[in-house]
C-alpha positions as CSV (number, residue, x, y, z in Angstrom):
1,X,92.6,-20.3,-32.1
2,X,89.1,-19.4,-30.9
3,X,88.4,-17.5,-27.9
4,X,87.0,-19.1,-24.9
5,X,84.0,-17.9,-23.2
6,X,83.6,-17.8,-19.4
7,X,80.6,-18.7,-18.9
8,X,80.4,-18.2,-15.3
9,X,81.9,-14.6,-15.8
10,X,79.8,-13.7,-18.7
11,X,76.5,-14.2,-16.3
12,X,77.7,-12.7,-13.7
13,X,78.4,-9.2,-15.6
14,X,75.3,-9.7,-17.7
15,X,73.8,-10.1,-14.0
16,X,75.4,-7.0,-12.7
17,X,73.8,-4.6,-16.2
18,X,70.0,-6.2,-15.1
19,X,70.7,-5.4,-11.4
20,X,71.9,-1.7,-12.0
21,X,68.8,-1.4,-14.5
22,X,66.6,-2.7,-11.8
23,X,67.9,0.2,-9.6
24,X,68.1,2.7,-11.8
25,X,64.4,1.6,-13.0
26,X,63.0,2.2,-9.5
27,X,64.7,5.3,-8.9
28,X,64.6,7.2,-12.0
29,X,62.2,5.7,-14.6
30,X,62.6,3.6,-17.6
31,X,62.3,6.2,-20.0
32,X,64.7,8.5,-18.0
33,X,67.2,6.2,-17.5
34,X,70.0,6.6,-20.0
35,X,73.0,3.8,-21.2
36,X,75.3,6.2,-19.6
37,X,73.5,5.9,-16.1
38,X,74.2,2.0,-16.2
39,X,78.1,2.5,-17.4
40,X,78.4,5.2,-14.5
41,X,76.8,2.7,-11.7
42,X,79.2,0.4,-12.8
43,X,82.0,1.8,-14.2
44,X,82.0,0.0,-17.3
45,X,82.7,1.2,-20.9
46,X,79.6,1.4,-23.6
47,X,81.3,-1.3,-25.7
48,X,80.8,-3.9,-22.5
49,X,76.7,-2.8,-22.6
50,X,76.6,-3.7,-26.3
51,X,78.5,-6.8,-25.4
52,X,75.5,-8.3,-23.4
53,X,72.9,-6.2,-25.0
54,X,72.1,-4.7,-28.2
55,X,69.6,-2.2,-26.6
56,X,67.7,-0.4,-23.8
57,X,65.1,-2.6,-25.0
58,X,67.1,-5.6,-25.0
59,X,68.0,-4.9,-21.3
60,X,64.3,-4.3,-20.4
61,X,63.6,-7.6,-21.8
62,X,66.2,-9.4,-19.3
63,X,64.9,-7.6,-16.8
64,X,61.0,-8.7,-17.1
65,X,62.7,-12.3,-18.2
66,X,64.6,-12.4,-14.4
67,X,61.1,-11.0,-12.4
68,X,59.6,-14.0,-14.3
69,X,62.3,-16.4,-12.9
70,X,62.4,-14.9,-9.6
71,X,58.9,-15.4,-9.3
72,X,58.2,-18.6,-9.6
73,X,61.3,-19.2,-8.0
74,X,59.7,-17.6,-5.0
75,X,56.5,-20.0,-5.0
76,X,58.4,-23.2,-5.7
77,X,58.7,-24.6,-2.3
78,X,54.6,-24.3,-2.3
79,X,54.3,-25.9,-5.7
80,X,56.8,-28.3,-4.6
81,X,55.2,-29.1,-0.8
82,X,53.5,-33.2,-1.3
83,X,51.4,-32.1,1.5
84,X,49.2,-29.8,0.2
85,X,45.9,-30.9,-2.2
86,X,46.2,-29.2,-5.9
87,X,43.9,-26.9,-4.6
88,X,46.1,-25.6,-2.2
89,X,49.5,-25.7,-4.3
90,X,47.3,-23.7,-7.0
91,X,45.9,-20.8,-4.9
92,X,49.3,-20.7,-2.9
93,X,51.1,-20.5,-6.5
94,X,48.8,-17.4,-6.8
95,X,48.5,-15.6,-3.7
96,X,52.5,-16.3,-3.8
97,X,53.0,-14.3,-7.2
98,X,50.5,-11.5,-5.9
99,X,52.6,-10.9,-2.8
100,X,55.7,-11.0,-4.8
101,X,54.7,-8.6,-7.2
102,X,53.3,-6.0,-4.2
103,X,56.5,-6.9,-2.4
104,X,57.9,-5.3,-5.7
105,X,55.6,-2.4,-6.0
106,X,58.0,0.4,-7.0
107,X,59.9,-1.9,-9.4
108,X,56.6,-2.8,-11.1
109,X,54.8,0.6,-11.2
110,X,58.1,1.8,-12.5
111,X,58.0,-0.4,-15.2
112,X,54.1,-0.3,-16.2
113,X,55.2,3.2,-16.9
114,X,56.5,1.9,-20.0
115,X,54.6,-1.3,-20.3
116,X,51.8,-0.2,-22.2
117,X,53.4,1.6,-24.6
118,X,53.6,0.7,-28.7
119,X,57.8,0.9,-28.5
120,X,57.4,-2.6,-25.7
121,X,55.5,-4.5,-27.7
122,X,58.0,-6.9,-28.7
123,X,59.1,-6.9,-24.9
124,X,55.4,-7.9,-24.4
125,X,55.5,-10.6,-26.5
126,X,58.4,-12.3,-25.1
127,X,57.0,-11.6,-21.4
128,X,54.0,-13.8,-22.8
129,X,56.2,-16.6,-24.6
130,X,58.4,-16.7,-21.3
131,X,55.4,-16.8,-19.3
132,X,54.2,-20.0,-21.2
133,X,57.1,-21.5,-21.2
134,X,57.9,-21.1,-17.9
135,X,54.2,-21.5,-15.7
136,X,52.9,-24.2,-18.5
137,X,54.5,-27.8,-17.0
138,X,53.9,-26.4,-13.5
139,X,50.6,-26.2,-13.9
140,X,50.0,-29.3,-15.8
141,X,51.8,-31.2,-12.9
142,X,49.2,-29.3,-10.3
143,X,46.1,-30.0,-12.4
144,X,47.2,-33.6,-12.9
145,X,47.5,-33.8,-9.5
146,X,43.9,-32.2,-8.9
147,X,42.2,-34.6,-11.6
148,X,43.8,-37.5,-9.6
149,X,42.5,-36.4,-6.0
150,X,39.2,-35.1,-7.4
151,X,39.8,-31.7,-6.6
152,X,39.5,-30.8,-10.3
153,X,37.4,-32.2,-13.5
154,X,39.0,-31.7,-16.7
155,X,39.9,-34.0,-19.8
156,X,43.6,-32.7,-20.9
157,X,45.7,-31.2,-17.7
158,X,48.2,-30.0,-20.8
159,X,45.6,-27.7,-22.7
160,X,43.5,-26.9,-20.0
161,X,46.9,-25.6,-17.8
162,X,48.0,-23.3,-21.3
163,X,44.5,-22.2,-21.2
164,X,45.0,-21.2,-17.5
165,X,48.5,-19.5,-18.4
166,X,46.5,-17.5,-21.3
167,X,43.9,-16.1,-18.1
168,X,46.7,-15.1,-16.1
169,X,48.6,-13.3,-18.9
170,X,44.8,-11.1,-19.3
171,X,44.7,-10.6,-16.2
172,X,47.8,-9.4,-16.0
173,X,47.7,-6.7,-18.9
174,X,44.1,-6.1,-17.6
175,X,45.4,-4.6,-14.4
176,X,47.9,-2.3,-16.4
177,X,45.1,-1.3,-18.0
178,X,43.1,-0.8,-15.1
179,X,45.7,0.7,-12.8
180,X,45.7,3.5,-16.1
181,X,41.9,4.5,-15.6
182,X,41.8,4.4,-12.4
183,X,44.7,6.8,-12.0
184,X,43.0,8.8,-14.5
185,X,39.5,8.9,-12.7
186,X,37.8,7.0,-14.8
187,X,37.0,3.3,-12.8
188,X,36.3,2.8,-8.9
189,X,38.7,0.7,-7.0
190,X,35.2,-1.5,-6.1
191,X,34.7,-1.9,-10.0
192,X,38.7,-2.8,-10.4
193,X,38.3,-5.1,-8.0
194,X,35.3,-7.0,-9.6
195,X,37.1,-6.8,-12.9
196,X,40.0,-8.7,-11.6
197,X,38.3,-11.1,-9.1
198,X,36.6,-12.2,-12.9
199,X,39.6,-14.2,-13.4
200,X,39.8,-16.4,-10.7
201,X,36.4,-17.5,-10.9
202,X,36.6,-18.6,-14.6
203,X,39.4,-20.8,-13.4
204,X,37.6,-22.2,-11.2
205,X,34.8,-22.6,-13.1
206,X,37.5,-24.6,-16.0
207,X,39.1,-26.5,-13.8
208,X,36.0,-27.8,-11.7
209,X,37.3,-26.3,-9.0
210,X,35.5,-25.2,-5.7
211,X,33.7,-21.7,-6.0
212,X,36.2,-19.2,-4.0
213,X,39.0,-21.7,-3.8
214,X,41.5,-20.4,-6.0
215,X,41.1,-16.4,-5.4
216,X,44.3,-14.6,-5.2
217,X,43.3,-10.8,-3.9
218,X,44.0,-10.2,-0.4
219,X,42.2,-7.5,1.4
220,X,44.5,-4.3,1.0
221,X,46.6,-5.3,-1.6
222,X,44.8,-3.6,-4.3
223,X,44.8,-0.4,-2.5
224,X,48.2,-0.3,-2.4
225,X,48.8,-0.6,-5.6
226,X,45.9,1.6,-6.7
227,X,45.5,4.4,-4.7
C-alpha cells in the first residue's frame, strides 16, 4: 500500500529548514553555516534535511525562491489597488521591492556574500527563471492597463513586460556587482548611483512612460546599503 504524503505537514517542515537557514544566514554567513547548524536549531536528524533537500545549495535555492514570493507578496495590494493609474501601480511595484529588500538588509548582504560566486550559478539561474515567471503576468496586466489609459505606448504589453523583467534582473546583478567595487574602493557612491538610476529611465523610455515617473531610489537608501 503506498504511503500518504501530508502535504500540509511536509510544507510546514520544509518551511521550518528555510526559516532556520534564513537565521542562520544573517547571523553566521552562508558559507559558514553548516547542515549540522540547521539539525541543531531544530533538532532534527540529517536524514530529515536530505528529505526536503538534496543540498546546501538546494536550500539556498528555496530560500532566494521564498524572498521572491515574499516580495511580491509585499507589493500586491499596490498592484492590486483599481485606483491608482499604471503609472502609479508600476513605480509603487518598484519603490515597494526596494524598501523590501533594505527592510532585508542583513539577510541580503549576507547572501550577496555568496551570490556572485561560480558554485551559485545554477541558483542564479533559477533566481532568473523564478523571477520571469513570477513578475512577467503582473506586469503585462499593469502595461495593459497603461496602454489603455495612455500612460504608456507600446505594441505587445506581453514582450515589452519580459523585456522589462530582463532590466530588472541587470539591474539587480548590476548592484551586486557594484556593491563589490565600491566596497573595494574602486566606484563612488555618486557614480553607483548614476549606474543604477540607468535602469529606470530605459524603462521609461520603452514603455513611453513619463521622464522620472517610474524611479525607484529613495534618497538614503543606497547609503545604507553601500556605505
Amino acid at each position: 500500500m503506498a504511503r500518504t504524503v501530508d502535504a500540509v505537514g511536509y510544507a510546514v517542515r520544509r518551511d521550518a529548514f528555510i526559516d532556520a537557514a534564513q537565521r542562520l544566514i544573517q547571523t553566521k554567513g552562508y558559507e559558514q553555516m553548516s547542515i549540522q547548524d540547521l539539525l541543531d536549531e531544530l533538532d532534527a536528524s540529517r536524514g530529515a534535511f536530505y528529505h526536503y533537500f538534496d543540498s546546501k545549495a538546494a536550500l539556498l535555492d528555496a530560500v532566494v525562491a521564498r524572498m521572491v514570493t515574499d516580495a511580491m507578496a509585499a507589493v500586491r495590494p499596490v498592484v492590486d489597488d483599481p485606483r491608482l493609474s499604471a503609472t502609479e501601480k508600476l513605480a509603487g511595484m518598484f519603490s515597494g521591492i526596494a524598501s523590501w529588500k533594505t527592510e532585508r538588509i542583513d539577510l541580503l548582504m549576507a547572501i550577496l556574500e555568496v551570490w556572485l560566486s561560480d558554485g551559485n550559478a545554477l541558483v542564479r539561474e533559477r533566481f532568473r527563471h523564478s523571477v520571469v515567471a513570477t513578475m512577467t503576468p503582473v506586469l503585462t496586466t499593469i502595461v495593459e492597463q497603461g496602454v489603455v489609459d495612455g500612460s504608456f505606448a507600446v505594441t505587445s504589453a506581453d514582450r515589452v513586460a519580459r523585456v522589462v523583467v530582463s532590466l530588472l534582473l541587470g539591474a539587480n546583478e548590476h548592484a551586486g556587482e557594484l556593491f563589490a567595487q565600491h566596497r573595494d574602493g574602486l566606484v563612488t557612491l555618486d557614480e553607483v548611483e548614476a549606474a543604477l538610476n540607468a535602469y529606470p529611465e530605459a524603462i521609461e523610455q520603452i514603455l513611453g512612460a513619463r521622464s522620472g515617473s517610474l524611479r525607484w531610489l529613495r534618497p538614503g537608501d543606497l547609503r545604507r546599503w553601500f556605505e
